[in-house]
C-alpha positions in Angstrom: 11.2 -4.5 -5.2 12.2 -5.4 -9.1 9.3 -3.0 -10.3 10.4 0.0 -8.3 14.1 -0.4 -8.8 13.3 -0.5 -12.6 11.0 2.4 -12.1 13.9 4.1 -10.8 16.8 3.2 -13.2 14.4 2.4 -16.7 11.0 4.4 -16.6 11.3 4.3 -20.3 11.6 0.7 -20.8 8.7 0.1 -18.3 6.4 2.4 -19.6 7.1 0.8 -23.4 6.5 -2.9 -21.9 3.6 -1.9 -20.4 2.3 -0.1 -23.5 2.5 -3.6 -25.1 0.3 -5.2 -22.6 -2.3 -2.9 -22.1 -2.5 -2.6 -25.6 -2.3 -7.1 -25.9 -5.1 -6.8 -23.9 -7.8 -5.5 -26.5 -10.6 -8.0 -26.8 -9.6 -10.3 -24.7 -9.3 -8.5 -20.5 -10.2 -10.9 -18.7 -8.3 -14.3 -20.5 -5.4 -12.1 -20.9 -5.2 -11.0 -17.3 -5.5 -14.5 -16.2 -2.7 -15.4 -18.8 -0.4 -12.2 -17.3 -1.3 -13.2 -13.5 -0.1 -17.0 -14.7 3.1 -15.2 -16.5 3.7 -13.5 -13.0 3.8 -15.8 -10.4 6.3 -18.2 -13.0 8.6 -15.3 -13.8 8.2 -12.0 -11.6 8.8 -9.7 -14.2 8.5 -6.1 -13.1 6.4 -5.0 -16.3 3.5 -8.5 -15.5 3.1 -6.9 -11.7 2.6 -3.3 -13.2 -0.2 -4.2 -15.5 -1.6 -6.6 -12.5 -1.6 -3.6 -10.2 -3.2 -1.2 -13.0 -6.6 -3.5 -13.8 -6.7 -5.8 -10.1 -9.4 -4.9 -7.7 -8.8 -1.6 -5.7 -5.1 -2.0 -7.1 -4.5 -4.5 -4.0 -2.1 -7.0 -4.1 -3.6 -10.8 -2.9 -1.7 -13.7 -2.5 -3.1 -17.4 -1.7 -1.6 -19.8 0.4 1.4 -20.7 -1.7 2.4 -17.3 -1.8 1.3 -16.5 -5.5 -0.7 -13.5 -6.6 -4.2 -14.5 -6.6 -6.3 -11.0 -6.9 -9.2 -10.6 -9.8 -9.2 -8.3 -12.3 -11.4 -5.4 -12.1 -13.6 -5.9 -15.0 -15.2 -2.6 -15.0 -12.1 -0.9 -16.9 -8.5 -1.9 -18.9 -5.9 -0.2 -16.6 -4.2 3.0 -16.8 -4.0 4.0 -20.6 -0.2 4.1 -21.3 0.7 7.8 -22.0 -0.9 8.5 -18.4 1.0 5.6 -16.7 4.5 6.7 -18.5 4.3 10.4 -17.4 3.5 9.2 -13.8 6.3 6.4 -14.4 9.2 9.1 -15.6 8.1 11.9 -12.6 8.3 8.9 -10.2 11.8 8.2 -11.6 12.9 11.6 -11.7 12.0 12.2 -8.1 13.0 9.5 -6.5 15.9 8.7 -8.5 19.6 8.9 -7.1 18.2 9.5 -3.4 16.4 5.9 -2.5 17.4 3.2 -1.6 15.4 0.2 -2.0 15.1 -2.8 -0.2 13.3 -5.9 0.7 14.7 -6.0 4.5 12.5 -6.8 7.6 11.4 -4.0 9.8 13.3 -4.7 12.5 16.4 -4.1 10.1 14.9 -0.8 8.6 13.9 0.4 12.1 16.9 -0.4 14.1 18.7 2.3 11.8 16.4 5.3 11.6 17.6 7.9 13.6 15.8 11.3 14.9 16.3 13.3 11.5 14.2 10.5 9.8 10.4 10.5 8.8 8.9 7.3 9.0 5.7 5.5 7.9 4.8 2.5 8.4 2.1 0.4 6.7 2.2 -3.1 8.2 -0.7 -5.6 7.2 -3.8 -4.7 9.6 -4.7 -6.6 12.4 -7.2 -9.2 12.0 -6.5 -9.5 8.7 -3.6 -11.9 7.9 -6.0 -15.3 9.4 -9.0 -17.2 8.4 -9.5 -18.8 5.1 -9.4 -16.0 3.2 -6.6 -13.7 4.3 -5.3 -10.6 2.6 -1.4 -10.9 3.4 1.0 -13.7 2.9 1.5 -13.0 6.8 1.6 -10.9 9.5 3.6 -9.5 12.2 4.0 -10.2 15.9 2.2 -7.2 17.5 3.8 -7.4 20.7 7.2 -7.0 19.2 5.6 -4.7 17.0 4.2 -2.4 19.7 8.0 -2.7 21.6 9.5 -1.5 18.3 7.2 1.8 18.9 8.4 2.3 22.0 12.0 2.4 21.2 11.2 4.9 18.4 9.5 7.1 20.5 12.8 6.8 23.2 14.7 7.5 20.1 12.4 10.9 19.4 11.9 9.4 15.5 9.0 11.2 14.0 6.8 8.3 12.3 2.9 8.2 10.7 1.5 4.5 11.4 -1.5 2.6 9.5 -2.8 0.0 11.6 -6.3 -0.4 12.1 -9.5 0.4 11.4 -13.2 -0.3 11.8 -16.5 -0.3 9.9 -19.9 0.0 10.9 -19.9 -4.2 11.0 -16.7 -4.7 13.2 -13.4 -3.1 14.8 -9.6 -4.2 13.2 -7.5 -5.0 15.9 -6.6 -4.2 19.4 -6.5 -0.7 20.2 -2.5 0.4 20.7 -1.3 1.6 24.1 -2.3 4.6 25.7 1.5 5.2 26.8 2.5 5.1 23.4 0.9 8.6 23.3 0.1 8.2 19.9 -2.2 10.7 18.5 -4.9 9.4 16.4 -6.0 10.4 13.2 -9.8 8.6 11.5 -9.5 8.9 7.5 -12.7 7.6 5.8 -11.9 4.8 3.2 -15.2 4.6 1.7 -17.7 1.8 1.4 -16.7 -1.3 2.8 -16.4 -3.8 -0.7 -16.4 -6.7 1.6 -19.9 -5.4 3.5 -21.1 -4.8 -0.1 -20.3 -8.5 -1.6 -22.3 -9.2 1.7 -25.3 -7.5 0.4 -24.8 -4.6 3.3 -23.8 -1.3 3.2 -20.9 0.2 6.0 -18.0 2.5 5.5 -14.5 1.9 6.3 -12.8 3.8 8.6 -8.9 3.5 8.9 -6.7 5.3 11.6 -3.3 6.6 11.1 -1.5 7.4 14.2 1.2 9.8 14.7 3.8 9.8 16.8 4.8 12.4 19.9 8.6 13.6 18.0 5.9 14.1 14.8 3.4 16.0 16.2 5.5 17.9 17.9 6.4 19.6 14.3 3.2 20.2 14.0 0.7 23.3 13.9 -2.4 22.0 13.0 -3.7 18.7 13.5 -7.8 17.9 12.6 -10.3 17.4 15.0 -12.8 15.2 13.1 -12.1 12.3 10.8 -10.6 13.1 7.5 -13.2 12.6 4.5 -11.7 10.3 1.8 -10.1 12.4 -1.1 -7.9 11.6 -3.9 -4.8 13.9 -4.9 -2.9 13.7 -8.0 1.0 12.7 -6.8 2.2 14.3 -9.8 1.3 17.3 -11.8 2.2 17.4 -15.5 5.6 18.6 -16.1 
């Protein structure tokens, strides 16, 4: 929440700070990510997460069971240089500045004051994915509340995109959501599976985004296979 509201308020400063990481960093990635990561969970300074985000694996946020940030650093490449990162930084500002609001609220609060003019998305942690000894979120939510939450959207005629499951060609995320729901289903390949390929195996992820009646309702067009993974630049050069 700290690094977007200082996105939002002080690209400028941000983009600097994080030009004088990135370029601390020379010689030195993978002590001096360690160092930052240490930095991090002490302090929680906005400028430590970016350059975390910008040279951790797949840009993924891990925590461990004390609730500190516990991902790797990629150690294929140094992060976003920082003229690229600034320009995204200061178009990020000067869209979204002055019309959001940011929060760190629980859904229930954010939900119970959308309304039918709204567009929501919602990317809660996966199923299947919050247990074990190795999990990938601090926690998780309760999907039966979860899945009652959906049904008073959809009473409420709010237009919202979910992410909440997936499968690969090893195993299936979740329980399947329910058919009265009349969600409609959308498969968008992720790619190869990095956890089937630490494993020795390749399989490719498949994630499903589901759409709600209100939203496709709007709609013309909607694709009839899955979506092949594609990357898109958020921002064009001004």
């Amino acid at each position: 929440m700290h690094l977007w509201q200082t996105i939002l308020h002080d690209p400028e400063r941000i983009a600097e700070d994080y030009r004088n990481l990135w370029e601390e960093q020379a010689g030195r990635e993978r002590a001096y990510y360690d160092l930052i990561r240490q930095k991090f969970n002490q302090t929680h300074r906005p400028d430590y997460l970016l350059y975390l985000l910008a040279r951790c694996v797949k840009a993924s946020v891990r925590y461990n069971a004390n609730g500190e940030f516990n991902q790797s650093p990629d150690k294929r490449r140094r992060g976003m240089h920082p003229a690229t990162m600034r320009r995204h930084l200061l178009n990020a500002s000067r869209l979204l500045s002055g019309r959001t609001l940011v929060t760190a609220w629980h859904y229930r609060d954010v939900l119970d004051k959308v309304c039918s003019d709204d567009l929501v998305y919602m990317d809660p942690p996966y199923q299947g994915v919050c247990r074990g000894r190795d999990p990938r979120y601090y926690t998780d939510i309760d999907h039966e509340e979860f899945i009652d939450w959906l049904y008073k959207l959809n009473s409420q005629g709010v237009a919202y995109l979910l992410s909440y499951d997936g499968h690969n060609d090893l195993r299936q995320y979740g329980r399947p959501l329910p058919d009265d729901l009349k969600l409609t289903r959308v498969e968008i390949h992720a790619g190869r599976s990095s956890q089937a390929t630490l494993l020795g195996i390749e399989a490719y992820t498949v994630e499903s985004l589901y759409l709600s009646p209100a939203l496709v309702a709007t709609l013309d067009n909607l694709p009839e296979a899955p979506v092949r993974q594609q990357q898109y630049i958020l921002f064009e050069a001004s």
